[in-house]
C-alpha positions as CSV (number, residue, x, y, z in Angstrom):
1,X,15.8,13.5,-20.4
2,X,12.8,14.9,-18.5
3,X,13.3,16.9,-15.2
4,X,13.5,14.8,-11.8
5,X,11.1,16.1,-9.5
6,X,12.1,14.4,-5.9
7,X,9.0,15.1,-3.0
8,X,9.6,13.6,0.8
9,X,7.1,12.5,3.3
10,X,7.0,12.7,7.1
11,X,8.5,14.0,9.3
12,X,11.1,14.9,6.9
13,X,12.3,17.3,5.0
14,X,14.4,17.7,1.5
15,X,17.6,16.7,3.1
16,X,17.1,13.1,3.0
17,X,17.8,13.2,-0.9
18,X,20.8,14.5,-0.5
19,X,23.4,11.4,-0.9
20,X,21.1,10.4,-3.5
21,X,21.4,13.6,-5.6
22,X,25.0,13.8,-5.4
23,X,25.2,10.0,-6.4
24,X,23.0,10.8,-9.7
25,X,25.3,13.4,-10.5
26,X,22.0,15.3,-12.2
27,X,21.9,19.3,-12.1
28,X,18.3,19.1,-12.9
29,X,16.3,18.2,-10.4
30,X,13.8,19.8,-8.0
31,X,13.7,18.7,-4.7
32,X,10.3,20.0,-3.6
33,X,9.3,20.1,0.2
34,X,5.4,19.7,1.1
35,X,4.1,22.7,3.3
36,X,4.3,21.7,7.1
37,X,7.4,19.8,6.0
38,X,10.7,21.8,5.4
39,X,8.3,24.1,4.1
40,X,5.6,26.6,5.2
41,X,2.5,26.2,5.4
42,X,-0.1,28.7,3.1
43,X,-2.9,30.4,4.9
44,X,-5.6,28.2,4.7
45,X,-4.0,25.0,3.8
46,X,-5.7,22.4,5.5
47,X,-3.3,19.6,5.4
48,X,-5.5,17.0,3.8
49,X,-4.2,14.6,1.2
50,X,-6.3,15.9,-0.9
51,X,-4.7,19.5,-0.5
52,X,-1.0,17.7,-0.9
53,X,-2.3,15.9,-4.0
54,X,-3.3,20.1,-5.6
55,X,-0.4,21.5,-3.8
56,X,2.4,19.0,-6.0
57,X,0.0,19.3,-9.2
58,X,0.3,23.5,-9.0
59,X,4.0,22.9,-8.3
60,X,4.9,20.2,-11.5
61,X,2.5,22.8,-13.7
62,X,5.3,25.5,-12.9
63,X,8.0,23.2,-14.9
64,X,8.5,23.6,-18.9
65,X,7.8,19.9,-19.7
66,X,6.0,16.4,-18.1
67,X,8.9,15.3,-15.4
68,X,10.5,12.2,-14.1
69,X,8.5,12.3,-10.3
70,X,9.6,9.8,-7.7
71,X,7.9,10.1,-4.2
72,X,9.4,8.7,-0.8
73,X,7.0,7.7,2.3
74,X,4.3,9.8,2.2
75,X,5.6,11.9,-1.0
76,X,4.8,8.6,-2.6
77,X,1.2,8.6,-1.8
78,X,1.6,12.2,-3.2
79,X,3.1,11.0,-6.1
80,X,0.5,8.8,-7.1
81,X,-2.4,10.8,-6.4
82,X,-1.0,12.9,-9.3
83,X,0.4,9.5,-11.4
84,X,-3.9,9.1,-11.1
85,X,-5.2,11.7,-11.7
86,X,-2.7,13.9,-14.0
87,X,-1.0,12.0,-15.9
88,X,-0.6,14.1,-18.3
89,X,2.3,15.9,-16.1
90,X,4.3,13.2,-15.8
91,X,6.6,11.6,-18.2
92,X,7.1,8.6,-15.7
93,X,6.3,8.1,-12.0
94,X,8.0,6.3,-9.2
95,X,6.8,5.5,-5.5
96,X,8.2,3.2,-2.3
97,X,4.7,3.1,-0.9
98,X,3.4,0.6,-3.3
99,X,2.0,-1.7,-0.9
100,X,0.0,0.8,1.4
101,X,-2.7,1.2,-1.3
102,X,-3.5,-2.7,-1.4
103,X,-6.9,-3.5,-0.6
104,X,-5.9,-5.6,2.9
105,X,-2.6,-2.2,4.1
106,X,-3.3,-1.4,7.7
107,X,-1.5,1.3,8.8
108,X,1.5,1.1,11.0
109,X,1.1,1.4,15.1
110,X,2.3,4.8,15.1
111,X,-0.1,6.3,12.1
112,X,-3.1,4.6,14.1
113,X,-1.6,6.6,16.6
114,X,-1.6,9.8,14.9
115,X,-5.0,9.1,13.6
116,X,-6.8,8.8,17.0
117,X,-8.0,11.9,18.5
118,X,-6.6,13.3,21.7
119,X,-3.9,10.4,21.6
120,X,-2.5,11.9,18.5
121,X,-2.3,15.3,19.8
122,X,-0.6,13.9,22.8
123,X,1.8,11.8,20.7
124,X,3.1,14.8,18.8
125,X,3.3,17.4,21.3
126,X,5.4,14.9,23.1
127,X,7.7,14.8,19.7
128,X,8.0,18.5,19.8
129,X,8.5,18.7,23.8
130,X,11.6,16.9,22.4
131,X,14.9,18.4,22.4
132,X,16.2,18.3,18.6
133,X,19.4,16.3,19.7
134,X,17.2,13.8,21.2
135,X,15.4,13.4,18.0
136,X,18.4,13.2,15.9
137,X,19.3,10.0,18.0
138,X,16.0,8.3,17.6
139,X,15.9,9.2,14.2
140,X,19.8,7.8,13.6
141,X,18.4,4.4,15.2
142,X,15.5,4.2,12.9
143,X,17.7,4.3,10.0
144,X,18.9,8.0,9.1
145,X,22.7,8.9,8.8
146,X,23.8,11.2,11.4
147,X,23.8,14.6,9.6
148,X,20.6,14.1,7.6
149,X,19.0,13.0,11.4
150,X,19.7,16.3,12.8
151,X,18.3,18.0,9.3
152,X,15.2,16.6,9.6
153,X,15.2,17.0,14.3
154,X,15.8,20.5,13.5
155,X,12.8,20.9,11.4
156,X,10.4,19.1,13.7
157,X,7.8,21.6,15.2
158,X,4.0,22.3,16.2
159,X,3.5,22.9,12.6
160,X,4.6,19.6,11.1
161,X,2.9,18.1,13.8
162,X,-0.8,19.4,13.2
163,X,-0.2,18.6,9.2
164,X,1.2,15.1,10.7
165,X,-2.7,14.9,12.1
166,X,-4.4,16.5,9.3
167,X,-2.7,14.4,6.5
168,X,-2.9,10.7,8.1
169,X,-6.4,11.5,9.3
170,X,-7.4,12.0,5.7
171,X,-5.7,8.8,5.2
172,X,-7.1,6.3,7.4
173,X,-9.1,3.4,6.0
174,X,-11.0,3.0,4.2
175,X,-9.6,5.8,2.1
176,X,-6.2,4.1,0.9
177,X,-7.9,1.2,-0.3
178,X,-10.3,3.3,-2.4
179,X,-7.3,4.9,-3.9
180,X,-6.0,1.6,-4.7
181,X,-8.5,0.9,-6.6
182,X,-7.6,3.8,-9.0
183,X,-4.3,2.5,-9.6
184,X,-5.2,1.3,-13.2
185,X,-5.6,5.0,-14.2
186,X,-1.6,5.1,-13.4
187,X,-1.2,3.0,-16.3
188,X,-0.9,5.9,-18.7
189,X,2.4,6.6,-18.0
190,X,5.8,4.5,-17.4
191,X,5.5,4.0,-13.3
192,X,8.1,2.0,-11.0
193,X,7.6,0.1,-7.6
194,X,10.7,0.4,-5.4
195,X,10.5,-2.0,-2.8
196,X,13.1,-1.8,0.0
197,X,12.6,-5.0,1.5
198,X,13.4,-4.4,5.2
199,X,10.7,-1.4,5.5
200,X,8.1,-2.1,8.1
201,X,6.0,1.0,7.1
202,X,4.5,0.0,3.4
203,X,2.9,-3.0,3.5
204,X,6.2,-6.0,2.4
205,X,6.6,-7.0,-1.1
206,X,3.7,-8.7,-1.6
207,X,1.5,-5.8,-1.1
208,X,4.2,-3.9,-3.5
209,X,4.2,-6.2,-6.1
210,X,0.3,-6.9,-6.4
211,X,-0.2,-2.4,-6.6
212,X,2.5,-2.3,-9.4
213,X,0.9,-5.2,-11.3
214,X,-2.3,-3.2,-10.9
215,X,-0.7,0.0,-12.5
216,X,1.5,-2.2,-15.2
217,X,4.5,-1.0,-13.6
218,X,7.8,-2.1,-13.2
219,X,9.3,-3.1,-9.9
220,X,13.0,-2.6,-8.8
221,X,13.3,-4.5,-5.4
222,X,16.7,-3.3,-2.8
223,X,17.6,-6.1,-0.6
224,X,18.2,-5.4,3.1
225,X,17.3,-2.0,2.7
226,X,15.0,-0.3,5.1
227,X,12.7,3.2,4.7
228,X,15.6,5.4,4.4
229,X,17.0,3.5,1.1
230,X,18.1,6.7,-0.2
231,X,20.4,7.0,2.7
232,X,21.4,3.9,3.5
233,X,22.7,2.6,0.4
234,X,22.5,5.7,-2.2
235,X,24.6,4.3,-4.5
236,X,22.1,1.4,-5.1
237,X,19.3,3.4,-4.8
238,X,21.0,6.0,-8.2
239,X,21.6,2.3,-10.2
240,X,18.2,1.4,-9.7
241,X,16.7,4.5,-11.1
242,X,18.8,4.9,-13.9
243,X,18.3,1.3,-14.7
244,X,14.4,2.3,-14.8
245,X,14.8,5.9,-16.6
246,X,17.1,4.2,-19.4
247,X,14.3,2.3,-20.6
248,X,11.9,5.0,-21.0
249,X,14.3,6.5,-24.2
250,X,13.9,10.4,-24.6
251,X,10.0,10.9,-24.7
């Protein structure tokens, strides 16, 4: 079996695997941590998505053999930049942002947010003004279990928060839709669609459904499970990829 190559999004860091990795029972995978993000941040790194997309290809090169790469939140969009565009890396691909590359996505209140000048810097130095326990709490109520909440509050500074800017301002519209339009090129290897239906981030089922038909990918729906499905339900979350890795065989 290929190596498991795990990537988070925002504002997160490589704890929210956790459950997940202890559920699989797997000694080797790679949890890797974007820079800004539980990671730091190389001189001159400009926090596009474009830089994120050349930052995970550089580190899946480092690995002996094409890898099994499943992305979360914005390591999704991450991992399918690199399900585009190198395929050749991967021996299959799996993302829960499906539905943010469809043509019609608008992104959620808070990324419009982020992507508005001066409000955006406002928004996030207000998330850093923040005492960590207080965004442990906020994080707990959005879905997170308690010890992976205060992971993540802990690793919340003025770093993440100008790669928070940098990255969704890449991102706004039009420019997910025109990488939605690349999803055939995903085609070349196995991918998988997870679709936790209770997330209010990625665009609902629908959205999900229509990108993996686009990429001829599978789709492995979780019922009542929000944006943390890792967390929430782990055990779930470990039947449904091993479900989708046994039918790729050994190659």
């Amino acid at each position: 079996m290929a190596r498991l190559v795990l990537v988070h999004g925002n504002p997160e860091t490589a704890a929210i695997w956790e459950p997940l990795v202890a559920e699989l029972g797997r000694l080797d995978v790679v949890a890797l941590s974007p820079p800004g993000f539980g990671a730091p941040v190389p001189d001159g790194f400009g926090a596009t998505a474009e830089e994120y997309a050349a930052w995970l290809v550089s580190e899946i090169e480092m690995q002996d053999d094409p890898v099994d790469l499943v992305g979360h939140d914005w390591g999704g969009g991450h991992v399918m930049r690199v399900a585009i565009e190198r395929p050749d890396l991967v021996r299959s691909w799996a993302t829960d942002i499906g539905g943010c590359l469809a043509p019609d996505y608008q992104w959620h209140d808070l990324a419009q947010v982020w992507q508005t000048p001066g409000v955006g810097e406002e928004a996030v130095a207000s998330m850093v003004a923040m005492p960590p326990e207080s965004r442990a709490s906020m994080f707990e109520a959005l879905g997170m279990t308690p010890s992976v909440a205060r992971a993540v509050a802990e690793a919340g500074d003025e770093t993440m928060g100008r790669c928070i800017l940098a990255l969704y301002r890449s991102a706004a519209q039009p420019a997910m839709a025109q990488l939605g339009q690349r999803l055939p090129a995903a085609a070349a290897r196995p991918g998988l669609v997870v679709v936790p239906t209770d997330d209010p981030y990625t665009g609902g089922e629908a959205r999900a459904r229509w990108a993996a038909q686009q990429a001829d990918a599978k789709v492995a729906v979780l019922p009542g499970l929000g944006h943390w499905w890792m967390l929430q339900d782990p055990a779930a979350a470990a039947t449904a990829l091993r479900r989708w890795w046994s039918t790729l065989g050994d190659s």
